[in-house]
C-alpha positions, 0 to 999 in steps of 0.5 A: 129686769134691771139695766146694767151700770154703765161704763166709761170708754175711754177716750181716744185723743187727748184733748178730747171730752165727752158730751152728753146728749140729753134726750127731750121728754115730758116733765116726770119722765126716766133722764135718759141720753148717750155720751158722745166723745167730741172734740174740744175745740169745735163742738157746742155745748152747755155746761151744768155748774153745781154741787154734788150734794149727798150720795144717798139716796142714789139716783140714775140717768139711763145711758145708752140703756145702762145705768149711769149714777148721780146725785139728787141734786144732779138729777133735779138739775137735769130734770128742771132743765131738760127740753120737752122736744129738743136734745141738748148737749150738756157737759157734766163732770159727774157724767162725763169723766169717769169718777171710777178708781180706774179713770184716776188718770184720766181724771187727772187729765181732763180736771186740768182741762176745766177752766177751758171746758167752762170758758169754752161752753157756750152757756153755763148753768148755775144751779143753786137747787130746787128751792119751793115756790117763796124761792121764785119770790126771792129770785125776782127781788134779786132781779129787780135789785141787781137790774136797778143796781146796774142802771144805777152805775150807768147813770153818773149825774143821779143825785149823790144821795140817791146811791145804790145802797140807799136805793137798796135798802128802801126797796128792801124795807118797802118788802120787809114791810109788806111781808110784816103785814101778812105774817111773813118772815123777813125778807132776810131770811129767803136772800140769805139763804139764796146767797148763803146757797152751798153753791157758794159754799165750793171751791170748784164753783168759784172757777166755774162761774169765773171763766164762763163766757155766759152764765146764768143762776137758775133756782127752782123755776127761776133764771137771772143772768150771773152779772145781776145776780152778781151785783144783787149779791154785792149790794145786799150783802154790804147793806142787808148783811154784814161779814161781821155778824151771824150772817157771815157764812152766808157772805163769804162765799159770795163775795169770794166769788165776785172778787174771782170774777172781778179779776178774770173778767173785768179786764177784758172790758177794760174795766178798772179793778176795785182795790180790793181785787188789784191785790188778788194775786196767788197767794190770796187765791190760795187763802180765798179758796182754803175758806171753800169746801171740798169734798176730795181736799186736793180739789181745795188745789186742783180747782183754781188751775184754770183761773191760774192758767188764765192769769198766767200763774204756774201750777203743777197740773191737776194729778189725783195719784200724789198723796195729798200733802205732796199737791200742798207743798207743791202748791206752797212752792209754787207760790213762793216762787211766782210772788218771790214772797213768803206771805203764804206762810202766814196761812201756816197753821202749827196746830192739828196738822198731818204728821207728813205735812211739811211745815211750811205748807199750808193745810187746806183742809182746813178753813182759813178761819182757823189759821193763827195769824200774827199780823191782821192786816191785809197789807203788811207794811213791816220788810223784816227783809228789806223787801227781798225776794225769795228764790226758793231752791226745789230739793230732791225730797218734796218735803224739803224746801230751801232758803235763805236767811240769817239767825238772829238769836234764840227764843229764851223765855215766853208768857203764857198764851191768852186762850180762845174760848170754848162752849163746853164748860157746861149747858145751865145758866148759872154755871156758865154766867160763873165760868164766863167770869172766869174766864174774863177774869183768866184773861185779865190775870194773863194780859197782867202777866203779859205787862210784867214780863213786858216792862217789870217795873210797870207804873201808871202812867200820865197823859204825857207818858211814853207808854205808847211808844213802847215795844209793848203797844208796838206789838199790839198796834202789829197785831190788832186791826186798823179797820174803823170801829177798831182803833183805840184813842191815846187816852183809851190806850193808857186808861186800859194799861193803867186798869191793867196794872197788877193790883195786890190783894189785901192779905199780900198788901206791900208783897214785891213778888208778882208771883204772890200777887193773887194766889188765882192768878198764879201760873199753874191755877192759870194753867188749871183755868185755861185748860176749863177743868174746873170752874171756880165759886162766885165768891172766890171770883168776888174776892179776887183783885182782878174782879175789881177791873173787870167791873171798872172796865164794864163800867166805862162809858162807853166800855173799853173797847180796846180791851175787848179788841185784843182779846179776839185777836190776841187769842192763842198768841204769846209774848216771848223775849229773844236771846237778844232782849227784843220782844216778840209775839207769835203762836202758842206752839213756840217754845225757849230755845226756838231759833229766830230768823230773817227769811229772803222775801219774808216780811216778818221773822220766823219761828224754826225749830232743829228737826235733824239736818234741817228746820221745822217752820213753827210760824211767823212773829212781829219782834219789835227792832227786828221788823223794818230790816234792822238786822238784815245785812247789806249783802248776801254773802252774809246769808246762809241755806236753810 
């Protein structure tokens, strides 16, 4: 007869949590336990850090005789750890709150008590899965490099050339080698999906690992202590991995959450921060978590309150009965509020978003790669301004937020936006060689409209030129990365704006209108290519002028860099000029007669536009003349409620 599903009874007191007790057996047999209801403060435990994975097909646990659902991945979890002779104690969340509709308020209640559930667990496990025997392998490669690592740092007279990444990358090749003798894969393979787990993957598990006070990695029949799989994780993924390559979603993840963990337990050892984690404040912890997955999108929220809690930071508690556009603004204000900036509205997205989102909420549910940004670095050095706070006014409606700022004219014109590629123009080789060019063509056709509406009466220029000085090249140097391996050179600067110039075909030789320039370049076959509709003959590509740039620029040695540069991180960003002459770029969504503004606590101006009594926020922009406070005034009576 089959035993019937278990239900929760609910708890009794409010800082109370329930344990499971998790009965020994041998290995194969029936999971079977109770829940107990215990007190948080004073009760031992172990708490099980993991993802939930699919539901089908649907696993059991016995509970107190009744059926209990969980996941493969929970049900693997519990069998790998199970005590042959012992019970333990294991606090899951799966298990112990009640996921039924019915316990959405005390789900909500007992999610707002994680951060201590974790910190206040004995010993915390993270379980990266079942992994198979080569797992093992790998797991002991991590363990010796994360052990060396560690030795290495405690060990200040070792010989300068003798670092922690070069001591890494000769273990890692004295492997590779030995696996190349006996026919197997690199190494690489097994670390990155060891690193790349969908462990890392998850919002929830950055907290987890973050607040425990002991927490171990265990995978297959593997365990290593969280700080060396840490410091293994750090250095493999700098010098065997690289952010910048396929291996970039593997990397994220883990170095998302070493930065959480730097920052929540270096202190404590009275450890100094890497530079990177001293300028972890909330509204980086907003953009690290939007790059996790979840699968309830408000968990995107929900799971960083206790590291929140931890570094003093206010949320609105966990509450799972508000829609989910509700717990983002929520979220939005709140960090505008505690940073006293508006540095999170450059996570705001103007593109695909719910209809009853309010603009200047940041959508989670997307990644973070997804968001259109203006400005590429991570410190922004530009005080739009001044270096004002912002003191955000709560309004009645959690749809509206007020602030203050100034209107400092109107978008009056803009070009068109240089568009990101796609993959679906067509599979076989010969068309998508054509559509590629195309494309490379499309994009030269459009930075060219760009340096006309920039400077109409654009000529070439000489190596004393001001070019560089111009607004032009000020919006550029805003907006492409001042990284190593990024920056252009003067002279590289102006031999791109003179290839860049537009050059007259031969049958519109001596025309004056840049309209007649190319009939493939006009707006509307621009407009026609960029929405990948058709794909043009080789032959009428061939005879275009712009064919003739792209070969000049594919033939320098070394190849124009720059040119390249900006198209990643100019893609789906327009030039526009204001009501007042000022040059600009922000997001593809502006349009003329958008109002520009300066924002208390904003570092750039804003794109709004009317929406009834109130503004929508379209996004940020760079304008240059407008972005080291030119037009903020001196007082704040000057100053109006938005």
């Amino acid at each position: 007869m089959m035993a019937k599903d278990y239900r929760h009874t609910p708890l009794t007191v409010e800082r109370n949590i329930r344990i499971l007790q998790l009965q020994p057996a041998s290995q194969g047999s029936q999971l079977q336990g109770r829940l107990i209801e215990v007190s948080l403060d004073d009760t031992p435990y172990r708490a099980l850090s993991y993802v939930w994975g699919p539901q089908n097909p649907a696993c059991y646990i016995l509970c107190s005789g009744k059926r209990l659902q969980v996941t493969s991945n929970c049900e693997q979890a519990l069998l790998r750890l199970r005590h042959r002779k012992k019970p333990q104690l294991w606090w899951i969340d799966a298990i112990c709150i009640d996921q039924t509709p019915e316990g959405l308020e005390e789900r909500s209640s007992q999610v707002s008590m994680m951060g201590e559930i974790y910190s206040k667990a004995h010993e915390t496990v993270a379980w990266l899965g079942e992994g198979d025997d080569l797992t093992k392998k790998h797991m002991r490669l991590i363990i010796l490099i994360g052990g060396l690592a560690r030795l290495a740092k405690c060990m200040p007279f070792a010989p300068k050339t003798h670092t922690v990444k070069q001591l890494v990358k000769r273990i890692l090749r004295y492997f590779d080698e030995r696996s190349e003798c006996h026919g197997l894969k690199s190494h690489a393979y097994g670390l990155r999906d060891l690193i790349g787990s969908e462990y890392f993957q998850r919002a929830w598990t950055m907290q987890e690992v973050a607040l425990s006070k002991h927490c171990y990695v265990y995978c297959h029949k593997s365990k290593v202590r969280w700080t060396v799989f840490s410091c293994a994780a750090d250095n493999i993924s700098t010098t065997y991995l690289s952010a910048n390559t396929p291996d970039a979603p593997y990397v994220h993840g883990i170095l998302n959450h070493l930065s959480l963990w730097e920052v929540v337990n270096r202190p404590k050892h009275g450890q100094r921060l890497p530079l990177s984690a001293e300028f972890l404040g909330l509204n980086a912890l907003l953009l690290f978590i939007m790059s996790q997955k979840a699968t309830n999108a408000k968990d995107k929220i929900f799971s960083i309150h206790g590291v929140c809690e931890k570094l003093g930071i206010s949320l609105p508690a966990p509450d799972y009965t508000k829609p989910e556009c509700q717990v983002y603004a929520e979220a939005t204000f709140s960090a505008i509020a505690h940073t006293k900036s508006l540095e999170i509205f450059k996570s705001v997205n103007s593109d695909l978003r719910p209809p009853e989102l309010p603009s200047w909420a940041p959508d989670w549910s997307v990644s973070n790669r997804q968001i259109l940004q203006v400005a590429s670095r991570t410190y922004n050095p530009f005080s739009a301004s001044k270096r004002s706070e912002a003191y955000p006014s709560p309004s009645v409606d959690w749809r509206k937020m007020i602030l203050r700022g100034k209107r400092v004219g109107n978008i009056q014109c803009r070009e068109i936006a240089i568009s990101k590629r796609t993959s679906s123009v067509d599979t076989t080789e010969s068309t998508s060689g054509v559509s590629k060019l195309a494309a490379d063509m499309r994009d030269i056709k459009t930075l060219q409209r760009w340096i006309r509406f920039a400077n109409p009466q654009s000529t070439f220029v000489t190596a004393d030129a001001d070019i560089l000085d111009s607004p032009l090249f000020h919006i550029l140097n805003a907006v492409l990365p001042t990284v190593p391996g990024h920056l252009a050179s003067a002279s590289e600067k102006r031999l791109w704006y003179n290839l860049m110039l537009p050059r007259p075909s031969a049958e519109n030789q001596g025309s004056e209108d840049p309209a007649e320039v190319s009939s493939f370049g006009s707006e509307d076959t621009a407009s026609h290519l960029q929405a990948n509709s058709c794909v043009p003959s080789l032959l009428d590509l061939v005879k275009d002028p712009s064919f003739d740039v792209l070969e000049e620029l594919a033939s320098l040695d070394p190849p124009c860099r720059y040119h390249w540069t900006i198209l990643s991180y100019v893609a789906s960003l327009v030039l526009f000029r204001t009501s007042t002459n000022l040059l600009g770029i922000a997001c593809h969504t502006v349009e003329p007669g958008d109002a520009v503004v300066l924002l208390q606590g904003g570092a750039m101006a804003y794109i709004l536009r009317g929406d009834g009594d109130c503004y929508r926020l379209i996004g940020q922009a760079f304008i240059h003349g407008l972005m080291n406070g030119e037009e903020w005034p001196d007082r704040n009576e000057e100053l109006e409620e938005l």
